[in-house]
C-alpha positions as CSV (number, residue, x, y, z in Angstrom):
1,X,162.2,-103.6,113.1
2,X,161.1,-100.9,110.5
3,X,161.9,-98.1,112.8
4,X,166.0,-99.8,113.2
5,X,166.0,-100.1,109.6
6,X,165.1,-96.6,108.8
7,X,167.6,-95.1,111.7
8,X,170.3,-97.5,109.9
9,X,169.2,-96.6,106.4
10,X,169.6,-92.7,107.3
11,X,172.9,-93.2,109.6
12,X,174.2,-94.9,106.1
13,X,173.2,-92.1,104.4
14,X,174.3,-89.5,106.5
15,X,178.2,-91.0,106.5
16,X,178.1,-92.1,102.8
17,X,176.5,-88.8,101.5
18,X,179.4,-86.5,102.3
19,X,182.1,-88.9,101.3
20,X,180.5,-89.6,98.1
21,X,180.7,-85.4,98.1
22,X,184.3,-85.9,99.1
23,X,185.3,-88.6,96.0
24,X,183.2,-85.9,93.7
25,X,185.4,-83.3,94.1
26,X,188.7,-85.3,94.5
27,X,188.4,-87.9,91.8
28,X,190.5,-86.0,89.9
29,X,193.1,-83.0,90.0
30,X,191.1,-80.0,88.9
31,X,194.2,-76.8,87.8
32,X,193.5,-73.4,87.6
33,X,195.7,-71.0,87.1
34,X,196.6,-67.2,88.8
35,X,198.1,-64.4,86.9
36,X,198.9,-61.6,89.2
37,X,200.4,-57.9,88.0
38,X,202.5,-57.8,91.4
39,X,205.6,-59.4,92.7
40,X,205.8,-62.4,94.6
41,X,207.7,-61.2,97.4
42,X,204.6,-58.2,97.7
43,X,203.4,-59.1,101.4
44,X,200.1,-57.0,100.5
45,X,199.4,-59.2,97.6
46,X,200.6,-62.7,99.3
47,X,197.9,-61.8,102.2
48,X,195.6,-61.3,99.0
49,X,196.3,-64.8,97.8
50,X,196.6,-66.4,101.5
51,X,192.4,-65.0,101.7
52,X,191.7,-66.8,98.3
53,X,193.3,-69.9,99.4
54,X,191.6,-69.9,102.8
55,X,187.9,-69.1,100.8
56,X,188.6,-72.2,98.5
57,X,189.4,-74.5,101.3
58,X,186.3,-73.8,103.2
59,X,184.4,-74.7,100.1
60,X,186.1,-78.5,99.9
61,X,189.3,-77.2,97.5
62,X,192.9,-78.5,98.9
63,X,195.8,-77.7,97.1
64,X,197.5,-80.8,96.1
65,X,194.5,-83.2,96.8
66,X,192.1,-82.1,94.2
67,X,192.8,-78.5,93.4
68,X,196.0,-77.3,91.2
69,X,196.4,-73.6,91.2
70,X,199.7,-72.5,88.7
71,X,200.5,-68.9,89.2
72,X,202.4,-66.2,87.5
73,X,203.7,-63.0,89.1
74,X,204.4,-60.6,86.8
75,X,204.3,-57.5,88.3
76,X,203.0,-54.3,86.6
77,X,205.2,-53.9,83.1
78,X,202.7,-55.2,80.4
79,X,205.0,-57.0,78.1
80,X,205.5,-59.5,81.1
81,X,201.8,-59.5,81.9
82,X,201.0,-60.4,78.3
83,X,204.0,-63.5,78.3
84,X,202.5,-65.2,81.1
85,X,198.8,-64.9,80.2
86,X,199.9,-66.8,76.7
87,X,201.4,-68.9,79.0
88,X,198.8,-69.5,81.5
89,X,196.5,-70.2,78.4
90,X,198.7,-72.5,76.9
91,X,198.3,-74.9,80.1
92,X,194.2,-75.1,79.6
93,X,193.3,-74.7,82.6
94,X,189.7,-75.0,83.7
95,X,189.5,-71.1,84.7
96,X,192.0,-68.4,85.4
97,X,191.5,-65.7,88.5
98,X,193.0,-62.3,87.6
99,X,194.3,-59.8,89.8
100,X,193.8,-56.7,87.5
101,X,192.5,-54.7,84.8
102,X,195.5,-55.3,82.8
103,X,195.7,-59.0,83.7
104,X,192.2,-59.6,82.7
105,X,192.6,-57.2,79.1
106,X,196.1,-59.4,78.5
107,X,194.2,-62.9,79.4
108,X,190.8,-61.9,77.2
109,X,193.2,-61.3,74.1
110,X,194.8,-64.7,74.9
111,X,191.0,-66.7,75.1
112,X,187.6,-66.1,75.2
113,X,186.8,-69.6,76.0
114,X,188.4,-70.2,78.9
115,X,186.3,-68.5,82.2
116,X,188.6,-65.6,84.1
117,X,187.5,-64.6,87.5
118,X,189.1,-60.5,87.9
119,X,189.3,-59.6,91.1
120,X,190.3,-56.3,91.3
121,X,189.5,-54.3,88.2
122,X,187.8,-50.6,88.0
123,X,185.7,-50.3,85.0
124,X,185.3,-53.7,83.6
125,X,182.2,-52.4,80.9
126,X,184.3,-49.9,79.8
127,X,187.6,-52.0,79.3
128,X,185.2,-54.5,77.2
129,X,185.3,-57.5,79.4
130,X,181.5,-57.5,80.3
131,X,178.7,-57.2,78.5
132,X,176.7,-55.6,81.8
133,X,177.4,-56.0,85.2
134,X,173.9,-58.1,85.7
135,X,175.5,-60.6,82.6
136,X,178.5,-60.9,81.6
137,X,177.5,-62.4,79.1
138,X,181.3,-63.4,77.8
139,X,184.1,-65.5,79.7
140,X,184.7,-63.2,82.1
141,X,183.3,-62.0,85.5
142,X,184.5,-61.2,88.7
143,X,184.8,-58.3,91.5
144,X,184.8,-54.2,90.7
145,X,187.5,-52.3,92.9
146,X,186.7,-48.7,93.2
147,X,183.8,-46.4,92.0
148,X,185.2,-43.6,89.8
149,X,182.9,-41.4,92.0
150,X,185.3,-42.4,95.4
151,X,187.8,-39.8,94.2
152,X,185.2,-37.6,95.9
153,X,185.5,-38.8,98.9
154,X,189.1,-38.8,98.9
155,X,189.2,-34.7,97.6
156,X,186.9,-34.6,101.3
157,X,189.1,-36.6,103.5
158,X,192.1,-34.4,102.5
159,X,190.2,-31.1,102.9
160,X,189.2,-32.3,106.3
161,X,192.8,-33.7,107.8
162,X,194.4,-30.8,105.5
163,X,192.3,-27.9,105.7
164,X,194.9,-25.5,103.9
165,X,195.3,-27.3,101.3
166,X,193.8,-25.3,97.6
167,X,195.7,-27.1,94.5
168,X,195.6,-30.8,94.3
169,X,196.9,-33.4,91.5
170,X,195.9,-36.4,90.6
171,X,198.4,-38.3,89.3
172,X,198.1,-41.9,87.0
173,X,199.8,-44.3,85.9
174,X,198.5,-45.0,82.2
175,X,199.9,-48.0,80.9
176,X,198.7,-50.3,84.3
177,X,195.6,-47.8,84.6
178,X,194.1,-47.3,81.1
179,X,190.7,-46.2,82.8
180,X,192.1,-43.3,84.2
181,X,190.0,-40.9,82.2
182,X,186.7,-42.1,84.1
183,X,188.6,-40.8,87.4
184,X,189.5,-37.4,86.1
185,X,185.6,-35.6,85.7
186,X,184.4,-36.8,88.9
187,X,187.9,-35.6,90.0
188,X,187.5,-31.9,88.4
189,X,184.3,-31.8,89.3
190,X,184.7,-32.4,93.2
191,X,187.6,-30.4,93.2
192,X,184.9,-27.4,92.1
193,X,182.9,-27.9,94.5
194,X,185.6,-27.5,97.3
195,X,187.2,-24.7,96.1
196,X,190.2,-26.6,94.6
197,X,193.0,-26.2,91.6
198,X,192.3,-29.5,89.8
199,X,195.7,-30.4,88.6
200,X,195.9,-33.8,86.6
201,X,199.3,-35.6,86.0
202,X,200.5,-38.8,83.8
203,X,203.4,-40.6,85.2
204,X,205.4,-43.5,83.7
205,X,208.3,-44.4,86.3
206,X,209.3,-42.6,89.7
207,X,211.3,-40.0,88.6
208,X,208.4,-39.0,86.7
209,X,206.6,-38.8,89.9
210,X,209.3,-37.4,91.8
211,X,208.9,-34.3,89.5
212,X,205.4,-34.0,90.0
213,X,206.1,-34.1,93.8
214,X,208.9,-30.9,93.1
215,X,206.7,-29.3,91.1
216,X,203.7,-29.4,93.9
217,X,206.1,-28.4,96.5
218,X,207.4,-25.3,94.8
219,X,203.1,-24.2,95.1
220,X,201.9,-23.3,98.1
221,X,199.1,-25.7,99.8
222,X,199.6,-28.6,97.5
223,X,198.2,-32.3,97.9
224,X,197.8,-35.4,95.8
225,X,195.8,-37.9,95.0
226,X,196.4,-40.9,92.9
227,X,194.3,-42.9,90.3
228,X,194.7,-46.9,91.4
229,X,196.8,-49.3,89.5
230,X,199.4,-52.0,90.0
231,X,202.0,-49.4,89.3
232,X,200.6,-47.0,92.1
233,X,200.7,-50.2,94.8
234,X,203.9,-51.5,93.4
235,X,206.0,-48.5,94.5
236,X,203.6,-47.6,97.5
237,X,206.9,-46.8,99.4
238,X,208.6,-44.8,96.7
239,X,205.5,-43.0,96.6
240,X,204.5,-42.1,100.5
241,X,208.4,-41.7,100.9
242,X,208.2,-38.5,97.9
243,X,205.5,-36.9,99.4
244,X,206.7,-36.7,103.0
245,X,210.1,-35.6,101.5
246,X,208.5,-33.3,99.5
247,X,205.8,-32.4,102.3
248,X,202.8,-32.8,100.1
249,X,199.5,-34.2,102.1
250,X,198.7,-37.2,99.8
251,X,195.2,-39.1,100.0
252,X,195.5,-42.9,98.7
253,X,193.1,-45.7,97.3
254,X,194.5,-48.9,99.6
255,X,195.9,-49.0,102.9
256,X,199.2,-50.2,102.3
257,X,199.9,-47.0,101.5
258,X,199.4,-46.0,104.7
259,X,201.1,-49.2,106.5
260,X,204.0,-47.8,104.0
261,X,204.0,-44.4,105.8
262,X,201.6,-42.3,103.6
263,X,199.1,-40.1,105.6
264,X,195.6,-41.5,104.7
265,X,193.8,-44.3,102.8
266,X,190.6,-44.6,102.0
267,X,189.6,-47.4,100.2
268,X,187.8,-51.0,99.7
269,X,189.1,-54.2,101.7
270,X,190.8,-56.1,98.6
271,X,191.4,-59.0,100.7
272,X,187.7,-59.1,101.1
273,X,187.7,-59.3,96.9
274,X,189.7,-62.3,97.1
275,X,187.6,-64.0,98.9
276,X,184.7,-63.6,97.8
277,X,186.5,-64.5,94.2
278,X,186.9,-68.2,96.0
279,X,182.8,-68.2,95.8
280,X,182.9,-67.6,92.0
281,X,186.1,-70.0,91.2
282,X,183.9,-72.9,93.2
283,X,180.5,-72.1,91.4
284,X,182.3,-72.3,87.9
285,X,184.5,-75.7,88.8
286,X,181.0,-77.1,90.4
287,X,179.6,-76.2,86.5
288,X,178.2,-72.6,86.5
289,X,178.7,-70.1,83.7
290,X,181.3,-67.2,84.0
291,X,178.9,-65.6,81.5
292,X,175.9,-65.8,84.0
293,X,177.7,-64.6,87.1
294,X,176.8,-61.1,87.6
295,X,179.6,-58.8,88.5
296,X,180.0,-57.7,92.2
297,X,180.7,-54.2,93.7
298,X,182.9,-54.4,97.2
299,X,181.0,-54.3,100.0
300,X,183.7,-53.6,102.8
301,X,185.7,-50.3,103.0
302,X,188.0,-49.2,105.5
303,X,189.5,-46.0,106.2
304,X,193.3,-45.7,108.1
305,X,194.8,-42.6,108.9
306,X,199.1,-42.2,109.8
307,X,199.1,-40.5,113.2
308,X,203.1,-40.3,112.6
309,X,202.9,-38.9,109.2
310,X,200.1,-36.2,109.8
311,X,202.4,-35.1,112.7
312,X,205.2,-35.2,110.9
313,X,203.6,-32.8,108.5
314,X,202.7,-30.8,111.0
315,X,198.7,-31.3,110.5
316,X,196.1,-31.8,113.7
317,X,194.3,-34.5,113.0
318,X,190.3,-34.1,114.2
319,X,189.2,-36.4,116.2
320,X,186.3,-37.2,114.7
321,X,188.1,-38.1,112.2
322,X,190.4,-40.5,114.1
323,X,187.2,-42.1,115.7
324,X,185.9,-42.6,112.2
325,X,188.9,-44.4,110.9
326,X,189.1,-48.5,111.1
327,X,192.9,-47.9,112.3
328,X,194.9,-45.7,113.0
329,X,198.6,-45.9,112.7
330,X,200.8,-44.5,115.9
């Protein structure tokens, strides 16, 4: 009899345990909200969001059963960034996940109360969100994108597919990329050591970067690189399109430049960001502290290199580079 009533007591427990989990988490509508500096219709940054969603189910969140998320796209121009984080605020929610370094600076001068979760943002010390990586020690926390130090690589990569190459620019965008200064020493400074013209460029709409792209041309053995912001991906096709017109071998931070035609990307794996940002948003709705969440560097990089476009160009592509690559676009 003891041993039928212990097998019933734990078969009891075994159902009612994860059900009593289950009524936890949806006794009541828990809201978050999303401010992102891209457009909706952006399939790079839907894919982005798609990831977070699929992280947050797999930890027990449903929208519409016990998990609310209200989002705001408001692609890259600031004064629309800074309306919808007041708004965002304005709704309380519980936290907010930010897709940017601007997001995150126009939510933190909105509250510093409510926890934000950045997924995507460069120097995040510097910009005066965190404290220290190790503890945040404010209401923010979240994922770094790219070390300043990666424009190295990149100066590499472009001598290798481009090998003629001896003047390259790096061009930024400063109002979505306000860090840009911490790109531009490691960028001289590599450039040095390659033999390279640094060349360093601010642009504030495309025909701004169209006459950077003329102005390469008319110099022999040109390239470009570009410092990463939501500007930069917003007009990825603008941009790959003006250097192939212009026939300037351009190295880029996120592959969907190269899915938009440009000749190489080297770069982390955002949607991996966004899903590992589903861990954080579950720790801090389960109770934890954004303040005590350390910050996280990525941890998955890929590398895709335009077959079309280098041929187009008229470049050989190695093939040790092409077996190096994670993809590579025919």
């Amino acid at each position: 009899m003891k041993r039928r009533e212990f097998i019933t007591l734990l078969g009891g427990a075994a159902v009612s345990w994860p059900l009593a989990v289950r009524a936890q988490q949806s006794g009541r509508m828990r809201r978050i909200g999303a401010l992102m500096a891209f457009s909706e219709s952006d399939p790079e940054y839907q894919a982005n969001v798609n990831a977070f969603r699929d992280g947050i189910q797999k930890l027990g969140w449903t929208e519409g059963r016990n998990i609310q998320i209200d989002f705001r796209w408001a692609g890259p121009e600031i004064e629309i960034i800074q309306r919808f984080a007041k708004e965002l605020v304005a709704l309380q929610p519980e936290l907010i996940l930010s897709s940017s370094t601007s997001t995150t600076a126009a939510l933190l001068q909105q509250t510093r109360t409510i926890p934000i979760i950045f997924t995507v943002v460069v120097d995040p010390i510097g910009s005066g969100f965190v404290a220290s990586l190790s503890r945040p020690g404010g209401n923010a926390t979240g994922f770094i994108n790219l070390d300043p130090n990666m424009v190295g690589k990149w100066l590499d990569l472009l001598k290798e597919l481009a090998p003629h190459v001896t003047r390259v620019v790096a061009v930024y965008h400063p109002e979505t990329a306000p860090y840009f200064e911490i790109y531009l020493k490691p960028f001289k400074t590599a450039a040095q050591s390659l033999g390279l013209e640094a060349i360093v460029a601010s642009v504030h709409d495309m025909s701004g970067f169209e006459s950077v792209c003329a102005a390469q041309a008319r110099q022999p053995n040109s390239g470009i690189v570009l410092v990463p912001g939501p500007y930069m991906i917003t007009h990825r096709t603008d941009i790959t399109s003006l250097a192939a017109r212009h026939r300037l071998p351009a190295v880029y931070f996120n592959r969907a430049f190269a899915e938009a035609g440009g000749l190489l990307s080297y770069g982390n794996d955002i949607l991996d960001n966004y899903r590992r940002a589903a861990t954080y948003v579950d720790r801090v709705l389960k109770g934890e502290k954004a303040s005590e969440l350390p910050v996280q560097f990525p941890v998955k990089f890929e590398l895709v290199l335009n077959l079309k476009t280098a041929k187009m160009l008229g470049l050989d592509s190695p093939l040790s580079l092409q077996q190096r690559a994670d993809e590579v676009i025919e």
